[in-house]
Every structure is written in structure tokens, then in C-alpha cells.
KOLVEX-862228 format. One record per residue (C-alpha): residue in three letters; x, y, z. Coordinates in steps of 0.25 Angstrom, whole numbers, plus 5000, padded with zeros to 4 digits. Example, Ala and Ser with C-alpha at 12.3 -4.5 7.8 and 13.67 -1.06 7.14 Angstrom:
// residues 2
ALA504949825031;SER505549965029;
//
This chain:
// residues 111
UNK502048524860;UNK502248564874;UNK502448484887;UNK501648504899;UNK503048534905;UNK503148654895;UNK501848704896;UNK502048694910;UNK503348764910;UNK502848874901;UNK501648914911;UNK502448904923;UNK503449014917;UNK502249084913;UNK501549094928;UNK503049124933;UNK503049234925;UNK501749294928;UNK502149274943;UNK503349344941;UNK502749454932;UNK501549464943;UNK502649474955;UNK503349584948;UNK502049684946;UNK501749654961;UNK503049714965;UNK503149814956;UNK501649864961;UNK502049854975;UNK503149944971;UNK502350034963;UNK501350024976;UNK502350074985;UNK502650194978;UNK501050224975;UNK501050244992;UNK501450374991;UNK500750414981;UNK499450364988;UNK499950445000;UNK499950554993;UNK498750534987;UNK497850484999;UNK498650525013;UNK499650645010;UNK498550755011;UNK498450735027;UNK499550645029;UNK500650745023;UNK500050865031;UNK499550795044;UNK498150855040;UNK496850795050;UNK497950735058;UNK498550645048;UNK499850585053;UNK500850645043;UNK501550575034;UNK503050545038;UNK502750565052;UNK503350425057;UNK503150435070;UNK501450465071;UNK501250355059;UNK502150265068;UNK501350285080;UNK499950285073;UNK500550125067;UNK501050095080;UNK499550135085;UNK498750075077;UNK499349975067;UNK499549965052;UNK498349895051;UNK497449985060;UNK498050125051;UNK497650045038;UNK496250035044;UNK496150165050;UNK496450215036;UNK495550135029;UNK494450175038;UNK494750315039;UNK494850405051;UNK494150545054;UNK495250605048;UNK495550525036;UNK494650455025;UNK494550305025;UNK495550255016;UNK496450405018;UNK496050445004;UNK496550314996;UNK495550224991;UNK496250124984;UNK497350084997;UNK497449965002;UNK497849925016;UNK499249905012;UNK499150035004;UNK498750105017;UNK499950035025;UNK500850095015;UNK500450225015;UNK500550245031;UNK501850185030;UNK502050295019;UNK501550385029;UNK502550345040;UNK503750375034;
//
């Protein structure tokens, strides 16, 4: 027969486990999500980001992005994508990007 103490004990294991298993995915999606930014960027920004085409601020060029952040803030760029401008589609041809998605890809974009 088993003790409260035991039955206890066991489920504590149990939920410690799950926690710990739970923690591990986490990390290993926020790694896996990391690597997908440039993927999404290829998929979503590089066709006017790469060339520069209808005045896209080119990928890599540190100093424009570093102005533009400087201008109007991480959070106004991540709206300002979102909404779209007269050159580029609400959303910039990703559909499924979050905000934070979205602050990692012009971060990507700034290197």
C-alpha cells in the first residue's frame, strides 16, 4: 500500500519532469527559431531588401537601418511593417510573423 508521502513524491517527480522536458523544447525551438530568421528573410524580404528595389534599404547596410531605428524606434518599424508602406505589402510578404519575428528580421537586416 502507498503513503500519501509516496504518492506524493512520485507526482512531484512526475510534474518536475514535464517541467524540465517542457523547458528543453522551449529552448531548443527558440534555437531552431533563430535559424528560421533567415530563412524567413529569404523567403519574405530578400527580393527588395537584397537589391535595394522600390527604395528598400539593403540588407547589410548598417548605417541607413541604424538611422531609420534611431528615427523611428523598434516599435514604430514593427508597426510600420505591419501596416505596410506605399512601397511594401502589410506584413512584407510574411504572414505568419510575429512582432518579435519582425524585430528579428530587421535586426537580421542590420548586419
Amino acid at each position: 500500500m502507498f503513503s500519501i508521502t509516496t504518492i506524493f513524491s512520485q507526482t512531484y517527480r512526475i510534474l518536475i519532469g514535464s517541467g524540465a522536458a517542457l523547458l528543453l523544447s522551449s529552448v531548443m525551438m527558440t534555437s531552431a527559431n533563430a535559424a528560421d530568421i533567415a530563412t524567413t528573410y529569404n523567403n519574405s524580404c530578400a527580393a527588395c531588401h537584397d537589391s535595394g528595389a522600390l527604395n528598400a534599404i539593403k540588407k547589410g547596410d548598417s548605417a541607413k537601418w541604424q538611422q531609420l531605428m534611431k528615427q523611428k524606434s523598434m516599435p514604430a518599424l514593427i508597426n510600420s511593417v505591419k501596416s505596410g508602406m506605399t512601397q511594401m505589402p502589410a506584413g512584407g510578404l510574411c504572414s505568419s510573423c510575429s512582432d518579435e519575428d519582425y524585430r528579428k528580421l530587421i535586426e537580421y537586416m542590420s548586419k
